[in-house]
Each structure stands twice: as C-alpha cells, then as structure tokens.
N, C-alpha and C positions, 0 to 999 in steps of 0.2 A: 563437475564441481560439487563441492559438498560445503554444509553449515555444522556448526557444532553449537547443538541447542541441548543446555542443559545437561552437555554429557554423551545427547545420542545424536551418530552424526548421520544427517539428512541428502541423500544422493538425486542432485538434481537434474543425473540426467533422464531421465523422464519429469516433464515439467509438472510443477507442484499447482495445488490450488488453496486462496487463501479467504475465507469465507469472512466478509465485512460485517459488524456488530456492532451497529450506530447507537451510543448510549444519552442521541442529542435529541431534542427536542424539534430543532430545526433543520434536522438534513434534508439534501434536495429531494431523496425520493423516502427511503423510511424512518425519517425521521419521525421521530414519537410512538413509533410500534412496538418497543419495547418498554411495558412500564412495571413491569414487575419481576423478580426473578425468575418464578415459574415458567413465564413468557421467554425469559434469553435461554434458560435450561433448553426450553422444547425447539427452538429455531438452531441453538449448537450442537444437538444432537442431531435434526433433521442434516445439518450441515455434514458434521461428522459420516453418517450413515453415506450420507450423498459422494461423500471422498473429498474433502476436505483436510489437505495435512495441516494448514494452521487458522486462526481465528482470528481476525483482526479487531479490538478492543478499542473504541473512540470516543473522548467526551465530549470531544472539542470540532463543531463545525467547519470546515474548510471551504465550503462553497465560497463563492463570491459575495461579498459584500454580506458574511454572516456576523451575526453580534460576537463581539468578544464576552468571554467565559474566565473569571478568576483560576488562578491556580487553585485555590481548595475547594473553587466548586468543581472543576474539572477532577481534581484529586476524589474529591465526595461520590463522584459519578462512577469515574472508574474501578477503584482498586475494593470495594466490595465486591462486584460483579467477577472481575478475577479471580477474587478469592471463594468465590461461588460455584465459578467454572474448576477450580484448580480441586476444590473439595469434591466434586461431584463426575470432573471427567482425569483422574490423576495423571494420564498420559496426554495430555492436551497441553498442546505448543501453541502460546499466547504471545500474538503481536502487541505491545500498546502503541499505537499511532499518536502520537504528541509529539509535540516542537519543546517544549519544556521541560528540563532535565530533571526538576522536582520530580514532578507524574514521572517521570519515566522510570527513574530511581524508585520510589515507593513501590509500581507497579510491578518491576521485574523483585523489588523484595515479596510482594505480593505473591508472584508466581512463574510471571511473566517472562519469556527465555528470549525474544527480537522488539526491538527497538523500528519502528517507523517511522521518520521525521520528516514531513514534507520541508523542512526549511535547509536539509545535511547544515544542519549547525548556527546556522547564520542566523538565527531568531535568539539564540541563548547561546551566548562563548561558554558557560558550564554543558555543555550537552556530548562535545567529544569526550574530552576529559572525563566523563561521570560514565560513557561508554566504555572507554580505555579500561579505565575501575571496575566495571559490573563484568567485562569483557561478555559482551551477548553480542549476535549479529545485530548489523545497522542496515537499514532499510535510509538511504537520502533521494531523497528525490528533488529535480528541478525544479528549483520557484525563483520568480521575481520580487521582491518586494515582500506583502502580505496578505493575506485572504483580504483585507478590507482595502489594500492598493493594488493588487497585482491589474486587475484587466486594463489599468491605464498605463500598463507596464508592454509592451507588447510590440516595442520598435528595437528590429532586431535586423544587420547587415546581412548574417548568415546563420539561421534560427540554431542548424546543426552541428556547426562549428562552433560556436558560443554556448551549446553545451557539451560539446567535447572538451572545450576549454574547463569550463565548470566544474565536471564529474573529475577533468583530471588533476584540477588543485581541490576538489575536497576529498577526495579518494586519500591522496599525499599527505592529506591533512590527519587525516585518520590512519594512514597508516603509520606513520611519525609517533603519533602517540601508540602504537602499538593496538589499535585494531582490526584483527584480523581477518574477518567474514564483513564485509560489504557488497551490500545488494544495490544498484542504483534504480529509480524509477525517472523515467523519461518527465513527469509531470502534464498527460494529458487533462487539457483543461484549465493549468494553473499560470499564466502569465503567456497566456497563446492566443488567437486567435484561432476560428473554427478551420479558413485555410492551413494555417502556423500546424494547427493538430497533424493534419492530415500527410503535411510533408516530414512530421520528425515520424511519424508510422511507416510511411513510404520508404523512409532512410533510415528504418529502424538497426538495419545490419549493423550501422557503421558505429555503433558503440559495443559493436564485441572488441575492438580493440580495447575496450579498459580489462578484459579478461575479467571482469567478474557479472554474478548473476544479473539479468534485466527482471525487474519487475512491472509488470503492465497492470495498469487500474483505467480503464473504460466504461465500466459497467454502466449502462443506463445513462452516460454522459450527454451534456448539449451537443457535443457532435454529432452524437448518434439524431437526435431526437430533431435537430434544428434540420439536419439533413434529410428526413423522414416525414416533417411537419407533423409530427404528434407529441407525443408527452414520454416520462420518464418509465412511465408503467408499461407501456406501448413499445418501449424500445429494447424487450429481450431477443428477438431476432435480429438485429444491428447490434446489437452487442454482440452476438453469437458470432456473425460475420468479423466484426474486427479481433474478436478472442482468436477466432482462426490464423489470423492475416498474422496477428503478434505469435503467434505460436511458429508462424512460418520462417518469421526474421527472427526467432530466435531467443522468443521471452520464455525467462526459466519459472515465472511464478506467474498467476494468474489472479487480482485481486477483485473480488466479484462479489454480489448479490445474489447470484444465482450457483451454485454447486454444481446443481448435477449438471445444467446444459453446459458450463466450461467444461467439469471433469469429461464430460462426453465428446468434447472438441478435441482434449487430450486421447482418450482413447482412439478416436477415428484415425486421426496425426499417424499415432503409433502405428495404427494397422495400414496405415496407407505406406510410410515409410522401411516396414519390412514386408511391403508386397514385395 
C-alpha cells in the first residue's frame, strides 16, 4: 500500500512512524511543552533524526472532557507552526489532526500534505468534500459522539462489528466523492472503555478487510497507564509493548510520542520477520 503526499508516494510496506506535535495547552501528557518555536524546531528534528516519516500537527485537545477551542484560535495555533516546519524542514510530511475542515483547508494551504480527523467527517459535513478538493490522504478514525460526550458513549452489542460497519460507510463515503488514500484509525481511547480497548487490539486483524492502511495511536494512553497503576510519563514500556502487538495485526503507521522506541519496534518486527 502506498500514499501520495504531495506528489511523492509513501510505500507502507514497511510500517511508517508518525511523530505527535501537541500545539495544546491541555494535552493529557505534553501538553504545554511546546511554547515557542525554537522549542517545536528542536523536538521535529529530534523526531525526524529518530525515523520519523511524518509529524502530526494538533491545536485542538481530544482527550476527554477537554475545553472546546474556536476555529481561529485553533487556526492561530496551528498553521504558523506548519508554516515554520514547512520553511525549515522542506521535505516534511505534515499531518494536521482536526475535525474542522476550515483548519484543515488553511493548514494543507499552509503545507500540510494528510488530513487526520478523529471524527471521518461526522463533526463537519464540509470535511469530505474540502478532502475530495485538496485531494490529500485522510486519516478517519472511530469516535462516538465528541471529546466532551464520548465516554458516556460506550454501549456497544459488538464493539468490532459496529466498527466494521462504520469504517465501511465512511470509507464509501469518501470514496464517492472521489478520495483516494484513506487510512483508518481504530480510535483507541475514544468512545471505549479500557476492556472495549483491549478487545478491538485483540481483533485488530479483522479490519484488513477494508484494504486500506490501519493507523494505531496508543501512546502513553489510560489503557496503558490505568493497567500499570502509574501515570502517563511512566507508561513508555506499555506503550512499547502494544506498539508491538499493533504492528503484529497489522498497523501500517505508528502514531506516537516517542520515535525512536516505536521506530525500533519497527526495526526488530523487520528483522524478526526475515529471520
């Protein structure tokens, strides 16, 4: 499977890593660490160095029960910083993670070459359509509800199956309008419970039937951490562990806090699979 970002196209079979760039004030673990540009410079290049094929760009908190954020302050956050990364690393593949097709639109005018919507659409009916238009990959990922309803979202017959169902009418939905690269993200953490998590990881296989790429976002998550009884800073070896597990069923990107210990889950994978 391959992406076409900006022209050059991205061959995922060997799985990619996508280095998280929280531009919030309030994210669950680094939020607020970046308050200057100097600061996102030295952490994207750290990334980059680390193996890192893309950067994921976020204004907007998704945790649970995080404050809502204006589109123009969200727009305010992001698309300097883009345009910061895009002047200073010219080959740099930038996610913008927003539910918002404004931000999305400005950001990929900005620089920006994939689209990450934890909502696939369903937060903003302009977000396909303004995809179709920019024609960038789309990152949709499984949510219930919204950051400030999902966890009371969480009553589900067959958690797997109702997102089979999901991926394959928003998949339809995007491809109608004529976009072509879609990536799905399971949504660990977003409309789950901590058991809920652990069974769509277990059954992760069963969405290679949509045929297109899986993206796994775990990093430093309550799963990890509520299962471990420690904290979010505490939980890079339980990350490391499920980074592996997803890499085993089958996830083609890696969306993470940490670089190098994913990229290194990547490389072992590799070397273990051409013993």
């Amino acid at each position: 499977m391959t992406l076409n970002c900006r022209g050059t196209l991205i061959d995922l079979t060997i799985p990619k890593i996508m280095g998280i760039v929280n531009l919030t004030p309030d994210s669950f673990y680094d939020g607020g660490k970046l308050q200057d540009p100097t600061q996102v410079i030295a952490q994207v290049q750290q990334m980059l160095n680390e193996g890192a094929a893309f950067i994921d760009v976020g204004g907007y908190s998704s945790r649970p029960n995080a404050a809502p954020v204006s589109e123009e302050e969200e727009r305010q956050r992001v698309v300097p910083i883009i345009e910061l990364l895009v002047n200073h690393f010219p080959e740099i593949l930038i996610s913008i993670d927003t539910f918002r097709s404004s931000v999305a639109e400005a950001a990929v005018q900005a620089g920006a070459c994939l689209i990450n919507d934890i909502s696939a659409g369903l937060l903003d009916k302009e977000m396909l359509p303004t995809v179709a238009r920019l024609q960038v990959p789309y990152i949709m990922m499984h949510l219930r509800g919204t950051p400030q309803t999902m966890t009371t979202l969480t009553n589900y017959e067959d958690i797997v199956k109702e997102m089979q169902y999901y991926f394959s009418e928003r998949i339809a939905a995007a491809h109608t309008l004529g976009i072509n690269d879609v990536i799905i993200d399971p949504g660990f953490g977003f409309a789950k419970t901590l058991e809920q998590n652990y069974e769509v990881l277990q059954k992760m296989e069963l969405f290679a039937f949509q045929k297109v790429p899986v993206l796994v976002g775990v990093s430093r998550k309550s799963m990890i951490y509520k299962v471990l009884e420690t904290t979010p800073q505490e939980a890079l070896n339980g990350t490391t562990v499920l980074h592996t597990l997803a890499l085993q069923k089958g996830a083609s990107i890696l969306r993470v806090h940490d670089v190098k210990a994913a990229h290194e889950c990547v490389q072992i994978l590799q070397q273990v699979s051409h013993a």
